[in-house]
C-alpha positions as CSV (number, residue, x, y, z in Angstrom):
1,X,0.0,0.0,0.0
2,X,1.6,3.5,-0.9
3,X,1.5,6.8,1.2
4,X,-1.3,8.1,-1.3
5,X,-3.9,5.2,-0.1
6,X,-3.0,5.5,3.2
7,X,-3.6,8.9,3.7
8,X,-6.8,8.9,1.6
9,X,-7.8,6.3,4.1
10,X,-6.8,7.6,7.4
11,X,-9.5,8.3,10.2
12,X,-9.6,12.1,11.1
13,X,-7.2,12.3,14.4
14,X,-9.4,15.6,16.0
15,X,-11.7,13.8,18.0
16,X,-13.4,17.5,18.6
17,X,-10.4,18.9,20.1
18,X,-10.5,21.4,17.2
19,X,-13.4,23.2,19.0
20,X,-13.0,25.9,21.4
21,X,-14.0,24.8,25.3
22,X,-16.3,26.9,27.5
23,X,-12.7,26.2,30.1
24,X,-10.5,28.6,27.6
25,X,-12.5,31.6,27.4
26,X,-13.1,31.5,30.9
27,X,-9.5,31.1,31.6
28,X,-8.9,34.6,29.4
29,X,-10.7,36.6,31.9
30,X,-9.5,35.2,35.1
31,X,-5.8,36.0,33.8
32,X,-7.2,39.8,32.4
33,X,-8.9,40.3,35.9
34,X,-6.1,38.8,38.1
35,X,-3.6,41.0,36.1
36,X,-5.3,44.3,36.4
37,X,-5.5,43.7,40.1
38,X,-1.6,42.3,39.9
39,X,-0.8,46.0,38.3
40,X,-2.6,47.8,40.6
41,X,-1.4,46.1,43.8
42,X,2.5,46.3,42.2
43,X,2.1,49.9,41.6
44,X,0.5,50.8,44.9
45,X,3.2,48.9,46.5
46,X,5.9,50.7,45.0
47,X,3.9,54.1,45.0
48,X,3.2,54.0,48.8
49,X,6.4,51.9,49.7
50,X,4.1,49.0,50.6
51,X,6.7,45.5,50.8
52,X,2.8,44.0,51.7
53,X,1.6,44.8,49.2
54,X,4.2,44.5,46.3
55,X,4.6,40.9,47.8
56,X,1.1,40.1,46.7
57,X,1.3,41.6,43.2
58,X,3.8,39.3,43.0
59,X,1.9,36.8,44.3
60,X,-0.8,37.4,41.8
61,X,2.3,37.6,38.8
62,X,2.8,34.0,40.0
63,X,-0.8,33.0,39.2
64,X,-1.1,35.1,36.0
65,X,2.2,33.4,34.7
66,X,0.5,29.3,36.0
67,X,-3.4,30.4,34.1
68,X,-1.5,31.5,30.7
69,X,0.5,28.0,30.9
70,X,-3.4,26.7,31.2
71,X,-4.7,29.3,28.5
72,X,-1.4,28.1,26.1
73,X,-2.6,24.2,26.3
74,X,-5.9,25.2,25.1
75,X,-4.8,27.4,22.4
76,X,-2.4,24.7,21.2
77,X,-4.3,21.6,21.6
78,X,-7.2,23.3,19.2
79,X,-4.2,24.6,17.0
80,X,-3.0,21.4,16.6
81,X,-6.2,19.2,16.7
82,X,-5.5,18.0,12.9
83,X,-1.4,17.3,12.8
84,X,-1.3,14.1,11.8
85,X,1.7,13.6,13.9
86,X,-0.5,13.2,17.4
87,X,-1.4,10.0,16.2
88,X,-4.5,10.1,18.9
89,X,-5.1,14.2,18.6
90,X,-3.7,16.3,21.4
91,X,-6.1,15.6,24.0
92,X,-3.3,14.7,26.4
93,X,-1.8,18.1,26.3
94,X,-4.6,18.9,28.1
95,X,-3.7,16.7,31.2
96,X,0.0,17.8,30.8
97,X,-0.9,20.8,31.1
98,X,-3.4,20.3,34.0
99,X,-0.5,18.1,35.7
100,X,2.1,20.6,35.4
101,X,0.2,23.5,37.0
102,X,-1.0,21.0,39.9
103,X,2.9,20.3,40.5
104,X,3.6,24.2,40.9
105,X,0.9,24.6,43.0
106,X,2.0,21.2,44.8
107,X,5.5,23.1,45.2
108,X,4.1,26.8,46.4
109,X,2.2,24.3,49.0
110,X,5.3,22.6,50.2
111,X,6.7,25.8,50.5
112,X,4.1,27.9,52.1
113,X,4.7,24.7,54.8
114,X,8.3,25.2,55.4
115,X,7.9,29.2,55.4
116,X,5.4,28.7,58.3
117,X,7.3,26.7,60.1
118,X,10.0,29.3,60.1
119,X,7.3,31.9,61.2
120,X,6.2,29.7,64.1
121,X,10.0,29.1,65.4
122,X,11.0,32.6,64.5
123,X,8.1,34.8,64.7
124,X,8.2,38.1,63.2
125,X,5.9,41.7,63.8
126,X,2.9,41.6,61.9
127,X,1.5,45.1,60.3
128,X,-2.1,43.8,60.9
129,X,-4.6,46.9,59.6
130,X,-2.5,46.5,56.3
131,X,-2.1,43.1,56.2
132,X,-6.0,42.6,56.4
133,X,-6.7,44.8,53.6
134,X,-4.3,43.2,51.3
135,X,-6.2,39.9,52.5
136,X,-9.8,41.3,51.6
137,X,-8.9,42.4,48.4
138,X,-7.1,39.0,47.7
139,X,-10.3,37.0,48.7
140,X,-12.5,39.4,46.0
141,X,-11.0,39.1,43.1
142,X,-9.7,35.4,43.8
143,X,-13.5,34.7,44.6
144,X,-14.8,35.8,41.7
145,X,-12.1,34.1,39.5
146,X,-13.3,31.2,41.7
147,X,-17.2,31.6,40.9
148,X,-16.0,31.9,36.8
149,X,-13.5,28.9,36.7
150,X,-16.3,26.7,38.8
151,X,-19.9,28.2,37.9
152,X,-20.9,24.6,36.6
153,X,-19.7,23.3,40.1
154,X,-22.3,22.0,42.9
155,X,-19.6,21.2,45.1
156,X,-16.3,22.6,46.3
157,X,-13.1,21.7,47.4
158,X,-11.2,18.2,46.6
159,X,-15.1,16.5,45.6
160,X,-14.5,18.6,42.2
161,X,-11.0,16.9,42.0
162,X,-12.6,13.3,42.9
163,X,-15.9,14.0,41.2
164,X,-15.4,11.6,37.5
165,X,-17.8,14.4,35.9
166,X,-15.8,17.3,37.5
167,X,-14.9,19.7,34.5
168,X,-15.9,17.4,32.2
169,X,-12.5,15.4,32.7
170,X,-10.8,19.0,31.7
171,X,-7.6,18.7,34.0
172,X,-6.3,22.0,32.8
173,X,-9.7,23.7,33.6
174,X,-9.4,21.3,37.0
175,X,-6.0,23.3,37.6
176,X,-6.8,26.5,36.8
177,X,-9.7,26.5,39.0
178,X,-8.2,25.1,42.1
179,X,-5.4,27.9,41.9
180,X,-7.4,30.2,42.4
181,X,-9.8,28.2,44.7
182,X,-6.2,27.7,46.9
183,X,-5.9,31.0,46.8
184,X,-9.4,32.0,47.7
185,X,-9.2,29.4,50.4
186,X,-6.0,30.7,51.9
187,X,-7.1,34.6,51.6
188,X,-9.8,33.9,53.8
189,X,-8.0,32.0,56.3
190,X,-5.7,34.7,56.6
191,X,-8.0,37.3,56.8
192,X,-9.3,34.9,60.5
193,X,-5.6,34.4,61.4
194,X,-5.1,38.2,61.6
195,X,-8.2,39.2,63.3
196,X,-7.2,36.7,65.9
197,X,-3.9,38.0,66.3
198,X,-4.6,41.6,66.3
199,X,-7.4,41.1,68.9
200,X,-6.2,38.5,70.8
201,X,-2.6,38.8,70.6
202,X,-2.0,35.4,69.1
203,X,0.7,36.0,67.1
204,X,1.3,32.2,66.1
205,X,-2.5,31.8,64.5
206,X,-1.0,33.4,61.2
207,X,1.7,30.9,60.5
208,X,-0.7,28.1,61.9
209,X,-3.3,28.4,60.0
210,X,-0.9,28.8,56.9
211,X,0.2,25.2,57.9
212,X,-3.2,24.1,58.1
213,X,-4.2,25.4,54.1
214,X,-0.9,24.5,53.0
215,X,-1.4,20.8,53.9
216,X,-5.3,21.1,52.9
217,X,-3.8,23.0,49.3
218,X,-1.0,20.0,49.0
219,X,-3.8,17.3,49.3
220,X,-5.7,18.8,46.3
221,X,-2.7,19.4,44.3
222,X,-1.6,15.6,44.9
223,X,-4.6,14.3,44.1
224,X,-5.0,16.5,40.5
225,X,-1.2,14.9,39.7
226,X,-2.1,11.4,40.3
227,X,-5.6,11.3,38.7
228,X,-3.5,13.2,35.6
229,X,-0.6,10.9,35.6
230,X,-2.4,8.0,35.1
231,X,-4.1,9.0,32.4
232,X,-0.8,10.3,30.4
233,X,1.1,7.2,31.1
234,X,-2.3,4.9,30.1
235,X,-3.7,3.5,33.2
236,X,-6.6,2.0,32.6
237,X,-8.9,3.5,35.5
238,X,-12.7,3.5,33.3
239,X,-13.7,0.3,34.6
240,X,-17.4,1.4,33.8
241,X,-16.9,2.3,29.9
242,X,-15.3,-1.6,30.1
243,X,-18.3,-3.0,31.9
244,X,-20.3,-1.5,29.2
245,X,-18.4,-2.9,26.5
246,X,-19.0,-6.3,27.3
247,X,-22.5,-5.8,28.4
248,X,-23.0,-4.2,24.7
249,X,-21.1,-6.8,22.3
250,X,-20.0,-9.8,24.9
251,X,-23.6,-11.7,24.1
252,X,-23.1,-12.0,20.8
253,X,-18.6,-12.6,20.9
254,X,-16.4,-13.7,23.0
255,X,-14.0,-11.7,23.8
256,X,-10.6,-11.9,24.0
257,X,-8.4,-8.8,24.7
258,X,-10.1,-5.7,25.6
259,X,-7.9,-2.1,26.2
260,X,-9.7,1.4,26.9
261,X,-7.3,4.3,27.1
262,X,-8.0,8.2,27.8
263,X,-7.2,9.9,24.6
264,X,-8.5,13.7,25.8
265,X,-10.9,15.0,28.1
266,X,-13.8,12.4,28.3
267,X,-13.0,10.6,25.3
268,X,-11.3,7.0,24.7
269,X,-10.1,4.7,22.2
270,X,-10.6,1.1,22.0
271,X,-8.8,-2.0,20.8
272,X,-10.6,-5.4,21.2
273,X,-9.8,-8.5,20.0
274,X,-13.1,-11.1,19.8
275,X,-14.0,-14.6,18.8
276,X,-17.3,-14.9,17.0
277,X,-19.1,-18.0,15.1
278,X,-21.7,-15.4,13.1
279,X,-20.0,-13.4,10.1
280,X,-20.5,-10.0,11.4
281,X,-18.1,-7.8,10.3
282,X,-15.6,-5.3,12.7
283,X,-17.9,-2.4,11.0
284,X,-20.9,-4.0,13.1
285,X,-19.2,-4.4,16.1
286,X,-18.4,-0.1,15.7
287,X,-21.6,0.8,15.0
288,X,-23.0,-0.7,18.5
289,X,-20.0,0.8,20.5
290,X,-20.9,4.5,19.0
291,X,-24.1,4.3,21.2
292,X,-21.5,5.2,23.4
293,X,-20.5,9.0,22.7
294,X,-17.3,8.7,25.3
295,X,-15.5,6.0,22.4
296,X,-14.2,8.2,19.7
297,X,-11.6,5.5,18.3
298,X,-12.2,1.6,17.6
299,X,-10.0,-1.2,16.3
300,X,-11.7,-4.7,16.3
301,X,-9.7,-7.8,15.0
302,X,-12.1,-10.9,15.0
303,X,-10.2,-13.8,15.3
């Protein structure tokens, strides 16, 4: 067979990842809004001389730099959707993508842990009036950036992580949101921390309860990697979609070798290898298993 035939007769690769998701526009404006309030809280640190306050721009310059590494994957796995060189589309860049940012904010974690520590061993005098502000405005704008990432959510927290439905399997939407969920989470747990302090005098609450959301933060962020590495290194964790399988076609074959991988968000390809004594054809055995939306990509050898 020459390269003409075969690429005449080769299966389009896109499996809808040409489309533009709902979790890329929505992405957009979280960066736009978290870098006008980055700007602002740069420039009013170095207006007013504020180290606060420039400390949380940069803060925020952190989590505009982690979204556009979200945003990027998007753009490039709808880009790409038709190279014929992802020889299963570029669904996966998704989950890279999604894994990467949940190892930064794995790392910021660990070390929001080990910069506690030093607070609680070495404490340090706390400007609390400012302090608080900077923590309010945090919790806004991270709030809202929480309610866009996460409008389609019921629940919060590490459910959405465990949840199979949970961004429609979109582990780059998964990571952008629980950034700025983290950083919601952490905002308002400051803003508690410094009331306590200022009015009770308990200094050690601050680096305390930064322990506490660190270790809460690093158990989300763990969680995102391993769900995300298994599917990029093709462990097979759908036992449903197999249960299915069988239930649809194992009545009429037997069956011999099943595999179901994650090829993108939601979607899967299938190899099976059956035994049958009627003449049905592989093309029959495909046209049953596209009930199933989730299976975008079928090989069937009937032995």
């Amino acid at each position: 067979m020459n390269e003409n035939n075969i690429g005449t007769r080769t299966h389009s690769n896109s499996f809808g990842q040409d489309i533009k998701k709902p979790g890329e526009a929505r992405t957009i404006i979280v960066i736009l809004l978290t870098g006008i309030t980055m700007i602002a809280e740069i420039s009013g640190g170095l207006l007013f001389r504020s180290m606060a306050l420039l400390a949380d721009g940069l803060h925020m310059a952190a989590h505009v730099a982690v979204l556009s590494i979200n945003v990027l994957a998007y753009i490039y796995t709808r880009k790409n959707a038709h190279n014929e060189n992802f020889s299963f589309g570029t669904g996966k860049i998704n989950t890279l993508a999604g894994y990467t940012s949940a190892l930064l904010l794995l790392s910021v974690a660990i070390f929001m842990i080990w910069e506690s520590i030093e607070r609680l061993l070495s404490p340090v005098e706390v400007i609390f009036n400012q302090a608080i502000i900077i923590s309010i405005i945090g919790l806004i704008v991270n709030g809202i950036c929480a309610l866009i990432l996460g409008h389609t959510h019921n629940h919060s927290g590490e459910d959405n992580v465990h949840s199979q439905d949970s961004h429609n399997h979109d582990h780059n939407l998964a990571s952008a949101y629980l950034h700025v969920l983290a950083d919601a989470m952490i905002s308002f747990l400051a803003i508690f921390a410094l009331l306590v302090g200022k009015f009770f005098g308990i200094i050690w609450a601050d680096p305390a309860i930064g322990i506490i959301g660190s270790i809460v933060i690093a158990r989300w962020a763990f969680t995102l990697v391993r769900k995300s590495s298994k599917i990029l290194v093709d462990y097979d964790t759908n036992t449903d979609l197999k249960k299915k399988i069988i239930n649809l076609i194992g009545k009429e074959c037997s069956i011999n070798d099943l595999r179901v991988w994650s090829i993108g968000p939601g979607i899967y390809s299938v190899i099976i290898s059956l035994s049958s004594k009627s003449n049905n054809s592989p093309e029959y055995y495909k046209k049953i298993l596209s009930s199933d939306h989730r299976i975008v990509h079928t090989t069937i050898e009937i032995l």
